[in-house]
C-alpha positions as CSV (number, residue, x, y, z in Angstrom):
1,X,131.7,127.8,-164.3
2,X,135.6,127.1,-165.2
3,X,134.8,128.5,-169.0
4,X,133.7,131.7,-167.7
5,X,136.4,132.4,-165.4
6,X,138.5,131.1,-168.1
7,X,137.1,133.5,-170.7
8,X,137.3,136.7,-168.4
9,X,140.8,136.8,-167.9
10,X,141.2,136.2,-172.4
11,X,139.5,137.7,-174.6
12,X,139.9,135.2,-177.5
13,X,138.0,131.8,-177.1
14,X,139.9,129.0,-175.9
15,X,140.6,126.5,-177.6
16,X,138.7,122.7,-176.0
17,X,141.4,120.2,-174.5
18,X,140.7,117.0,-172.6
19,X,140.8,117.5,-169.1
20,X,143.8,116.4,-167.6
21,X,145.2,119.2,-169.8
22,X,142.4,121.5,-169.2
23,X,143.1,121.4,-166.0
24,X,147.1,121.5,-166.2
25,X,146.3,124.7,-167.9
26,X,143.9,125.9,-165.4
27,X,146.5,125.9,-163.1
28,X,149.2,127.7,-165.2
29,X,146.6,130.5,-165.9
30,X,146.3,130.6,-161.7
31,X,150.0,131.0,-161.6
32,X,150.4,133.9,-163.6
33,X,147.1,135.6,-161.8
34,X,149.4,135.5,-159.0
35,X,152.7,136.3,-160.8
36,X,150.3,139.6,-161.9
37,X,149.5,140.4,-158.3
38,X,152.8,139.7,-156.6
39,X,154.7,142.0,-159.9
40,X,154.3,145.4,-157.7
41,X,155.9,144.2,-154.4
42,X,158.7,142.7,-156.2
43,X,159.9,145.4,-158.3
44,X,163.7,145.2,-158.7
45,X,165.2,148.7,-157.2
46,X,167.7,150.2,-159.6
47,X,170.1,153.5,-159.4
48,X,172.7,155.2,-161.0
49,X,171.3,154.7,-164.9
50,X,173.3,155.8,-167.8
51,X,172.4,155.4,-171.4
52,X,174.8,152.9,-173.4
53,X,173.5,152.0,-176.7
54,X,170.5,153.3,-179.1
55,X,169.7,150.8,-182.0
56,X,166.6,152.6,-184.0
57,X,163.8,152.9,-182.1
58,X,165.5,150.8,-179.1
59,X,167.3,153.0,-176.4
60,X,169.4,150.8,-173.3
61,X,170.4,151.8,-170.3
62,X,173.0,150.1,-167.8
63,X,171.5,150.3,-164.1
64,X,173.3,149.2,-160.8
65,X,171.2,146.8,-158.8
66,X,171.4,145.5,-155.1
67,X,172.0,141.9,-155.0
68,X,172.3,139.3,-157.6
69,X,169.1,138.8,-159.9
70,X,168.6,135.5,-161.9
71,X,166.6,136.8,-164.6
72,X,166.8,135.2,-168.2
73,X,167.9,137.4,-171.2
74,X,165.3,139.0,-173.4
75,X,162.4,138.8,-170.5
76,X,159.9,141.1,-170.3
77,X,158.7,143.5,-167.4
78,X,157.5,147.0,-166.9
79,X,160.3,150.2,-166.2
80,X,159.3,152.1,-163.2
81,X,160.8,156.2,-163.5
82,X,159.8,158.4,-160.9
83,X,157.0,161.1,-162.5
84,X,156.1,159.0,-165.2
85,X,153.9,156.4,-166.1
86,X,155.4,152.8,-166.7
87,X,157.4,151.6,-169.7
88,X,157.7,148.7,-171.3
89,X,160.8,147.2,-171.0
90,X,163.2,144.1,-172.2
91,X,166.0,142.7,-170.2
92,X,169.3,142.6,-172.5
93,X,171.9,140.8,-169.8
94,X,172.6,140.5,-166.0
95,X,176.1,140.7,-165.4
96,X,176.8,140.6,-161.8
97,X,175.0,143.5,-160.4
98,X,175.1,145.4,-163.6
99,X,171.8,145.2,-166.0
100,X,171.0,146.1,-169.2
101,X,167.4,146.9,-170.2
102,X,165.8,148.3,-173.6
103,X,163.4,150.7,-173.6
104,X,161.7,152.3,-176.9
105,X,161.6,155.7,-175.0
106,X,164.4,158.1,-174.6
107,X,165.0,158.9,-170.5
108,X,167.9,161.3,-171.0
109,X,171.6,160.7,-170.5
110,X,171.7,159.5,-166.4
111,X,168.5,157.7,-164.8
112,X,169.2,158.4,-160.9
113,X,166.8,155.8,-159.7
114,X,164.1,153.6,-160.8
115,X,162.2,150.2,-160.1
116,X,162.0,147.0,-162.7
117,X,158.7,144.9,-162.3
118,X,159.6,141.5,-164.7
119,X,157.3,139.9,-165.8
120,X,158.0,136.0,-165.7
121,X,154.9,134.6,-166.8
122,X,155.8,134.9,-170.4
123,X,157.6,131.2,-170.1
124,X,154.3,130.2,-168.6
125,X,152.1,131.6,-171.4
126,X,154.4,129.9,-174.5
127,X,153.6,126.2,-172.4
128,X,149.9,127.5,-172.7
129,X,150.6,127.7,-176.5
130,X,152.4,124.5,-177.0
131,X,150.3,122.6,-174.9
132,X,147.2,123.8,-176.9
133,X,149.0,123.6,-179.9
134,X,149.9,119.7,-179.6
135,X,146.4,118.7,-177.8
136,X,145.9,116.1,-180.6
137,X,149.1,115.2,-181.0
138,X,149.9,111.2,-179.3
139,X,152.2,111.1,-176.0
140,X,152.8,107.6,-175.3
141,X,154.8,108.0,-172.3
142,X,152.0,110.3,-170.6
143,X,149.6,107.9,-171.4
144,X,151.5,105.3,-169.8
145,X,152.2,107.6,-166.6
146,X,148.2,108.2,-166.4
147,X,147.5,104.8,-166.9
148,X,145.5,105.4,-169.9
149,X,148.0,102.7,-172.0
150,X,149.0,100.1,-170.6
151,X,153.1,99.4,-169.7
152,X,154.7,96.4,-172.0
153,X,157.5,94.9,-171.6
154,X,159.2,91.9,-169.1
155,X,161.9,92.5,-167.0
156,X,165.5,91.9,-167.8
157,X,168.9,91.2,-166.2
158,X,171.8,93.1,-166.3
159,X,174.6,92.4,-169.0
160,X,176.7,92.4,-165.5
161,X,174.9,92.2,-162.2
162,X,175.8,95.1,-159.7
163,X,175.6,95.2,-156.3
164,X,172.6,96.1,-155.0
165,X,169.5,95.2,-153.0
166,X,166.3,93.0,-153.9
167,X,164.2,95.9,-153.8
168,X,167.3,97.8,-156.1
169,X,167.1,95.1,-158.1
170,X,163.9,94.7,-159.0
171,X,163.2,98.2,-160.1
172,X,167.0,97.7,-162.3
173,X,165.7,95.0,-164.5
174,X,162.4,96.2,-164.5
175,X,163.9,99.7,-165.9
176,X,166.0,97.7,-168.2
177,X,162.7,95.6,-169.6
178,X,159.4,97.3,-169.2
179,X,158.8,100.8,-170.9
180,X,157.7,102.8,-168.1
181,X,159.0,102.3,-164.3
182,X,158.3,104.1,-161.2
183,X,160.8,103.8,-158.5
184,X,159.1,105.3,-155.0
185,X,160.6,105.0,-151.3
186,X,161.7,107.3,-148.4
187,X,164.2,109.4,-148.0
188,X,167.8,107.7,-147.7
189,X,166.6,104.3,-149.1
190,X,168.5,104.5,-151.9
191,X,166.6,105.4,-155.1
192,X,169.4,108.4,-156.6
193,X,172.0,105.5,-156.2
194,X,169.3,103.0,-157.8
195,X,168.8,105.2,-161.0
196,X,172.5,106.3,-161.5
197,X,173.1,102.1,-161.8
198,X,170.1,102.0,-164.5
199,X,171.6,104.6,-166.3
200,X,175.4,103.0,-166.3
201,X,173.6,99.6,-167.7
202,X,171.8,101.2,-170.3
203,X,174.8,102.9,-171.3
204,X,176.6,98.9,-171.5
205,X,173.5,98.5,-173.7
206,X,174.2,100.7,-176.0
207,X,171.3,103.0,-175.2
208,X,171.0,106.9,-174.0
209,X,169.5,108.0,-171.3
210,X,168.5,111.5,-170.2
211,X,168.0,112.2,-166.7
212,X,166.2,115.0,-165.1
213,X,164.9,116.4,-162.2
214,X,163.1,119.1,-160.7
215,X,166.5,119.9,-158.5
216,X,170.0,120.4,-159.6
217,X,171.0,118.2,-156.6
218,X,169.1,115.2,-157.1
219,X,170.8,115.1,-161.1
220,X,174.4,115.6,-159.2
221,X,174.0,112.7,-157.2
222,X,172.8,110.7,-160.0
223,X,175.4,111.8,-162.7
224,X,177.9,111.5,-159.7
225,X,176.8,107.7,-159.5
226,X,177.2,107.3,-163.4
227,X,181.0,109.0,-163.3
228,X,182.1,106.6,-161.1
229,X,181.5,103.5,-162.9
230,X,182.2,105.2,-166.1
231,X,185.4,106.7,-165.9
232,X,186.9,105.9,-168.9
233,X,184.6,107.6,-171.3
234,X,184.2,110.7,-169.6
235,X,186.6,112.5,-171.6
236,X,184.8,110.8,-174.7
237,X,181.9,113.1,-173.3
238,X,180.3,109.8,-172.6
239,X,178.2,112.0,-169.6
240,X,177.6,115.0,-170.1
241,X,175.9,117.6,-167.2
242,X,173.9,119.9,-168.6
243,X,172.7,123.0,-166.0
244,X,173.7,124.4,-162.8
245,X,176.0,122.1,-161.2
246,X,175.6,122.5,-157.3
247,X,177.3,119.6,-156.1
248,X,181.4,120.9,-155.8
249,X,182.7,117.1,-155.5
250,X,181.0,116.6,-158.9
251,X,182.9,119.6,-159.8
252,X,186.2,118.6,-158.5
253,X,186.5,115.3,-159.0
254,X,185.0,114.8,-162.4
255,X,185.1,117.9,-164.8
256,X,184.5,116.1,-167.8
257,X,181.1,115.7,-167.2
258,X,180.5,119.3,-167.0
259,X,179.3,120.3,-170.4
260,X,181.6,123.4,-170.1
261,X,184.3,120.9,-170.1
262,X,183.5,119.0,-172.9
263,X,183.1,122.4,-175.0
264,X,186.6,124.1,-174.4
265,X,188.2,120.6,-175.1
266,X,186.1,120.2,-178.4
267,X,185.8,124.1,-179.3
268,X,189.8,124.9,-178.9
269,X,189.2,128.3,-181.4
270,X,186.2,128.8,-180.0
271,X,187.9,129.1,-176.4
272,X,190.3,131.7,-177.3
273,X,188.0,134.3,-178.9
274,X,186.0,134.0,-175.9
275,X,189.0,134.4,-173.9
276,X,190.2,137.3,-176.1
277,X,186.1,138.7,-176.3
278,X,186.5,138.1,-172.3
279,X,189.6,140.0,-172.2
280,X,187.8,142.9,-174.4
281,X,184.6,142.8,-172.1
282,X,187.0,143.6,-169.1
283,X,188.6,146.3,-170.5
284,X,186.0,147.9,-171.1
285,X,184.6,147.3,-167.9
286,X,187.6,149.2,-166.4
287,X,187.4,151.7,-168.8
288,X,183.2,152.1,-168.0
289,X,184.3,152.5,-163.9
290,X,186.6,154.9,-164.8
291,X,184.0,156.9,-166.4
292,X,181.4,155.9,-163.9
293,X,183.9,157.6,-161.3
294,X,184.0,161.0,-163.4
295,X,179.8,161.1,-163.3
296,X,180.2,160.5,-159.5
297,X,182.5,163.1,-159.0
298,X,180.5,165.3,-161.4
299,X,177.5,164.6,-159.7
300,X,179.0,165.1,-156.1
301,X,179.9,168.8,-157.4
302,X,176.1,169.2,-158.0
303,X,175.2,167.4,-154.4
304,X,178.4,169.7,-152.8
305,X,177.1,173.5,-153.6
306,X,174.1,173.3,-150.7
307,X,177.0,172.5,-148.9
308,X,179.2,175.3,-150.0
309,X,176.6,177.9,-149.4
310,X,176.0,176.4,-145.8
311,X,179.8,176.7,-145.0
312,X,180.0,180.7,-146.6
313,X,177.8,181.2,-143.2
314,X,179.6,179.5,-141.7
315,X,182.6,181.4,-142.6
316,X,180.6,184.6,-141.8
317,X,180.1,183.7,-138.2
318,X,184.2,183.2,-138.4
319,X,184.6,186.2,-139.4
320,X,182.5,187.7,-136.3
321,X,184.2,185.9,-133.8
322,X,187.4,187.1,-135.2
323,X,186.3,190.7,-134.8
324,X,185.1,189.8,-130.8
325,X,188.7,188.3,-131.0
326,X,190.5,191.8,-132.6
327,X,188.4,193.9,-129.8
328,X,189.7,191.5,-126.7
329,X,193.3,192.0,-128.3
330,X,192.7,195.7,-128.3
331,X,191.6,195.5,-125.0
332,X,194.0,194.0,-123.5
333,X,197.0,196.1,-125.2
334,X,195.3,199.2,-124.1
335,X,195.6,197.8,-120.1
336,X,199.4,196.4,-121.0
337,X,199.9,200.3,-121.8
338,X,198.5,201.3,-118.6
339,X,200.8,199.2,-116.8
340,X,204.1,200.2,-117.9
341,X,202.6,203.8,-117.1
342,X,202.0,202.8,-113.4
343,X,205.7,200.5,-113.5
344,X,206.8,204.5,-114.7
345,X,205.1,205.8,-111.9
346,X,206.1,203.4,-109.5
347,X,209.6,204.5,-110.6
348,X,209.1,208.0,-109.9
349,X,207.6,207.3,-106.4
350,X,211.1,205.3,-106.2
351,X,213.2,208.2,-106.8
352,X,211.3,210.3,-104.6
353,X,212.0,208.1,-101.8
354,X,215.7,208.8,-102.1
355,X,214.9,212.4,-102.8
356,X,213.5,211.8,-98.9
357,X,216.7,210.4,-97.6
358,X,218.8,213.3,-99.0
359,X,216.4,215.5,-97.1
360,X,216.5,213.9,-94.2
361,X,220.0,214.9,-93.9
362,X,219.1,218.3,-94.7
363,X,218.0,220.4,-91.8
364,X,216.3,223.1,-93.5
365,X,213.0,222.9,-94.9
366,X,212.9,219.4,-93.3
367,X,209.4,220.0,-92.0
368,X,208.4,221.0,-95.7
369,X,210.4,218.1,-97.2
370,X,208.8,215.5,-94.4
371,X,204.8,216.5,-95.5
372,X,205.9,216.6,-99.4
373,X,208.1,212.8,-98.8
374,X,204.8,211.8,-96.9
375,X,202.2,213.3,-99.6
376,X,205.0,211.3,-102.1
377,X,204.9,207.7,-99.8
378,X,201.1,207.3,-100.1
379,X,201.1,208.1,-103.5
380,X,203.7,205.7,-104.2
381,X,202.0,203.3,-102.0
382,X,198.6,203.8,-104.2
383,X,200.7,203.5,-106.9
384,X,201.7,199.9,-106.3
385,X,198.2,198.9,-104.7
386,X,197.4,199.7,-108.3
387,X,200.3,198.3,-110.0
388,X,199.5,195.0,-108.4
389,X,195.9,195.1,-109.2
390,X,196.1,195.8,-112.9
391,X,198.7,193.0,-112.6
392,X,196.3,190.5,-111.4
393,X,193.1,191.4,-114.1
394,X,195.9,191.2,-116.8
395,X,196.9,187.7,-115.6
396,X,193.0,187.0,-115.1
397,X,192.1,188.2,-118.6
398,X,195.3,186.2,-120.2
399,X,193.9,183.2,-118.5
400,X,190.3,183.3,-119.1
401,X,190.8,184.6,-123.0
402,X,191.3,181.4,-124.2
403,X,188.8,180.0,-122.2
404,X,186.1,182.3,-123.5
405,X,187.0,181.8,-126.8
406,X,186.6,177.9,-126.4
407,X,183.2,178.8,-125.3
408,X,181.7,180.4,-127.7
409,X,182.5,177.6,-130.3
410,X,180.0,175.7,-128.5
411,X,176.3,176.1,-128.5
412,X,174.1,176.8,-125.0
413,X,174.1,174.1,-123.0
414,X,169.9,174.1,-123.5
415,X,171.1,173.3,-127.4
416,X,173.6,170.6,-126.2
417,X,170.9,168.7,-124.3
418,X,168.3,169.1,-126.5
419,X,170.9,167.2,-128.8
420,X,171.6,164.9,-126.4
421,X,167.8,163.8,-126.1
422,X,167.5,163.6,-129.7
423,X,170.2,161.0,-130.5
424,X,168.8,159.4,-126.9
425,X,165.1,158.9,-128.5
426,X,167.3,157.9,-132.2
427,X,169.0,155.1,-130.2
428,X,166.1,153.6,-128.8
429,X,164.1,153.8,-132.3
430,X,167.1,151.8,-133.7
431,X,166.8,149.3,-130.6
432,X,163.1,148.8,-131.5
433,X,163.8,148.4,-135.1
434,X,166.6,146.2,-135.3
435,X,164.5,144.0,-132.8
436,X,161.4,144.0,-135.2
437,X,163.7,143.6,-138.5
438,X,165.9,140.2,-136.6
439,X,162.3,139.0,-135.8
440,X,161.6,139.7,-139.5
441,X,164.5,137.9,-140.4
442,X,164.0,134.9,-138.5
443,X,161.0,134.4,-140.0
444,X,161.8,135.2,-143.8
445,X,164.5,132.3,-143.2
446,X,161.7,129.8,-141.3
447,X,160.1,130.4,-144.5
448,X,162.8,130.4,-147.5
449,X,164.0,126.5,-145.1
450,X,160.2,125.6,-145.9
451,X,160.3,126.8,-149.7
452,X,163.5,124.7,-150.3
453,X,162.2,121.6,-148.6
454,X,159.1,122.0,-150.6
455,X,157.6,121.1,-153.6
456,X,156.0,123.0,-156.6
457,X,152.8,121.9,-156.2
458,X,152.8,121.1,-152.4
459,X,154.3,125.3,-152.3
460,X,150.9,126.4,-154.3
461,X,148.9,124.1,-152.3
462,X,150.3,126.3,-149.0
463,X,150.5,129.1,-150.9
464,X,154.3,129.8,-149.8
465,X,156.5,131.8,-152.3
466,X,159.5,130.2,-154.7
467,X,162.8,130.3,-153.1
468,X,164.3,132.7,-155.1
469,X,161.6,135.5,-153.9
470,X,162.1,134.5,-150.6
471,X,165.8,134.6,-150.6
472,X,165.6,138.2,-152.1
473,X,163.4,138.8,-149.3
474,X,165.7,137.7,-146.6
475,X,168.5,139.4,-148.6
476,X,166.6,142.5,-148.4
477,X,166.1,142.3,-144.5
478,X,169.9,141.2,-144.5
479,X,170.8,144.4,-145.7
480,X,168.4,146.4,-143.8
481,X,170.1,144.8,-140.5
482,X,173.6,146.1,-141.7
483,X,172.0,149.2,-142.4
484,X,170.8,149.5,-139.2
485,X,173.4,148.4,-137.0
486,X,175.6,150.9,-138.9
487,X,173.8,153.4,-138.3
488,X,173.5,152.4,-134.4
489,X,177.4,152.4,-134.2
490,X,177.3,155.5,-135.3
491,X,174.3,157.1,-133.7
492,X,176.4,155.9,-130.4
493,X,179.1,157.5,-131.5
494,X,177.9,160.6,-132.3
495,X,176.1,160.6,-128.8
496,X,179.2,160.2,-126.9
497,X,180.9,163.1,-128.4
498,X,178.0,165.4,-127.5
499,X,177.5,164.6,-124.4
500,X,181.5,164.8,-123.6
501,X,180.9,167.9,-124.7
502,X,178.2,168.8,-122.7
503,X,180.7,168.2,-119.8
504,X,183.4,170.7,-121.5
505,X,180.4,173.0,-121.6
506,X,179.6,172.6,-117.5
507,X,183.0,173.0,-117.1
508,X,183.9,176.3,-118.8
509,X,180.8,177.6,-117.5
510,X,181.5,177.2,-114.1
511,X,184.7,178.4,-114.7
512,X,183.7,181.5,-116.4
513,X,180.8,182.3,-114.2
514,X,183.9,183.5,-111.0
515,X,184.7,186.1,-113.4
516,X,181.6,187.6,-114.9
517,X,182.5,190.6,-113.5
């Protein structure tokens, strides 16, 4: 039943292995099933694509990604462009968030967005190969480790004894004598500190050794162990750390281990034309963001002319308040005119009055001069009744002018509150969100702590992901949180300014309403 699952998923005939490596390939044709299956929910987003190179067929484009990727030059995977069907793609370089891809299809000049699915197998495939290639090729030390040879050897003592423990001891002079040891105990008993003294007496041997590790952390310890007791031929190159260093005491405190450290001392030329290539690379990094800032600005013209149309309306609506505006002026300048007629008036009625003194001295026609000086006093009396009236709705209208004005900047006040509700209901859908997104959050982290603490095997045998997909999980739901709690600030924000002036809307309302008349 194995060979025909086997032979569904290849169409070529496997080739027959024992089974211990029938099954170790089993189980790297199981991983990259699942590499296949998990390739479309982790698709790399990408944005802001320009074309920078075209070598024959070969075209490569420069994309802006979201977070660091660790993705090894030259690996495969599938280019994802909106509206058209998948591409193949290689991966050139990652250089911070920057990446290069080559694609044998031309996209244009600017990609605005697009998705990378990589596909990792293809390291697992090649061990397929080699492991079915060298099937009946000897491996001594696997047949040792399967117990399928036996181990030879006696153990043997130190050229100088260190200081250690029996059990320490043991598995030291075993190391030193037998051809295959196995050193097994809990954790903090001892066993990193144990293998970096084997390696420091082999080295007193004469002998190399070559530690590894399926963790950067475990071979820092170890190497960290070796330095100490070998400080005189580090800058020989004596130890040399080859990989990602983690540990930053290692770092620190002894550099010439690091195999960078050992090149730049024996590669001097070499060092400066990487230094001068570095120097080159950032120039034209600079001179790339200045030109990236052109296309922005180029492309925020394009994004800017919806807006220019919407604010030519709004300009129009500008325009017709102006014109309500020009009529109010005109309004009021036409009753200004009617009040220095009645103050002319009233000045008339004023001479009259005397007119009515120097009559009153006069004896005839008094009787005709007392109706016409009475006819003249309640006219001049009207007059002023008037006077002070048009005095008063020209002080009310140079009041309330402004006020209208102010008022019809602002929508209705059913407008306001229906704005009002709608950033009301945003809020709360940002509360519920950002509660499910933490929750989220909380458990990608449970999960990416369980990853780390957690085996290869033991991972497939609970079917948890690799750290690194879980940490660009909880990266992504990082970000989202940001995102959101932005967008709450802002939300909150915008709802306290509406509603403030909803209140300036109440008020000029009421205010207005006295004078509807």
């Amino acid at each position: 039943m194995v060979m025909v699952k086997l032979e569904s998923r290849f169409a070529e005939p496997m080739k027959t292995l024992p089974a211990m490596l029938d099954e170790f390939r089993t189980a790297l044709q199981d991983e990259i099933e699942v590499a296949k299956r998990n390739a479309s929910n982790s698709a790399i987003p990408l944005s802001n694509g320009h074309k920078v190179g075209e070598q024959g067929s070969a075209f490569q484009y420069a994309f802006l990604i979201d977070s660091v990727l660790n993705t090894p030059d030259g690996a495969p995977g599938d280019l994802i462009v909106p509206e058209r069907a998948p591409i193949e793609a290689t991966i050139v370089s990652v250089e911070g968030l920057r990446i290069v891809i080559s694609v044998e299809t031309d996209l244009g000049q600017f990609v605005p967005s697009a998705r990378l699915q990589a596909d990792l197998s293809d390291l697992m495939r090649k061990l397929i190969e080699r492991i079915e290639s060298n099937a009946s090729a000897g491996n001594a030390a696997g047949s040792r480790m399967m117990g399928t040879t036996p181990v030879t050897g006696s153990p043997k003592r130190p050229m100088v004894a260190p200081e250690l423990l029996k059990a320490q001891m043991t598995a030291l002079q075993s190391a030193l004598g037998r051809n295959l040891t196995v050193i097994w105990g809990p954790p903090g008993t001892g066993k990193t500190y144990t293998i970096g003294t084997i390696a420091k007496c082999l080295h007193d041997e004469g002998r190399t050794v070559l530690i590894v590790s399926h963790t950067n952390t475990a071979v820092d310890q170890a190497i960290k162990r070796v330095a100490s007791d070998m400080l005189e031929y580090l800058e020989q190159g004596a130890v040399i750390r080859v990989g990602e260093v983690r540990d930053d005491v290692l770092k620190s405190k002894y550099p010439d281990v690091l195999l960078r450290s050992q090149v730049e001392r024996q590669s001097k030329s070499l060092v400066e034309l990487r230094d001068k290539l570095v120097s080159q690379k950032q120039a034209l990094s600079d001179e790339q963001n200045s030109l990236q800032q052109e296309v922005q600005i180029i492309e925020w013209v394009e994004a800017s002319k919806s807006n220019i149309a919407s604010c030519g309306s709004r300009i129009e609506e500008l325009h017709k308040k102006q014109g309500q505006l020009t009529s109010a002026e005109r309004t009021l300048s036409g009753l200004e005119k009617k009040h220095e007629q009645l103050i002319e008036l009233r000045d008339h009625t004023s001479g009259i009055l005397v007119v009515r003194n120097e009559l009153a001295a006069k004896k005839e026609g008094k009787s005709r001069l007392e109706d016409m000086l009475s006819l003249r006093t309640m006219e001049c009396e009207e007059a002023n009744r008037r006077v002070h009236q048009q005095e008063r709705q020209i002080e009310i209208v140079n009041r309330i002018t402004p006020l209208r004005q102010e008022r019809a900047t602002y929508p209705s006040m059913e407008e306001q509150k229906s704005i009002i509700e709608t950033l009301s209901a945003r809020i709360v859908e940002i509360v519920e969100q950002l509660g499910e997104i933490q929750q989220s959050h909380a458990d990608a982290i449970t999960i990416l702590e369980q990853t780390r603490s957690t085996g290869a095997f033991m991972r497939l045998l609970k079917r948890l992901p690799r750290p690194e997909e879980q940490k660009l999980i909880v990266s992504s739901l990082s970000k989202r949180l940001k995102t959101l709690d932005a967008e709450s600030i802002a939300v909150k924000e915008a709802y306290n300014g509406v509603r403030d002036k909803l209140g300036r809307i109440i008020e000029l309302d009421s205010e207005l309403s006295q004078y509807k008349a």
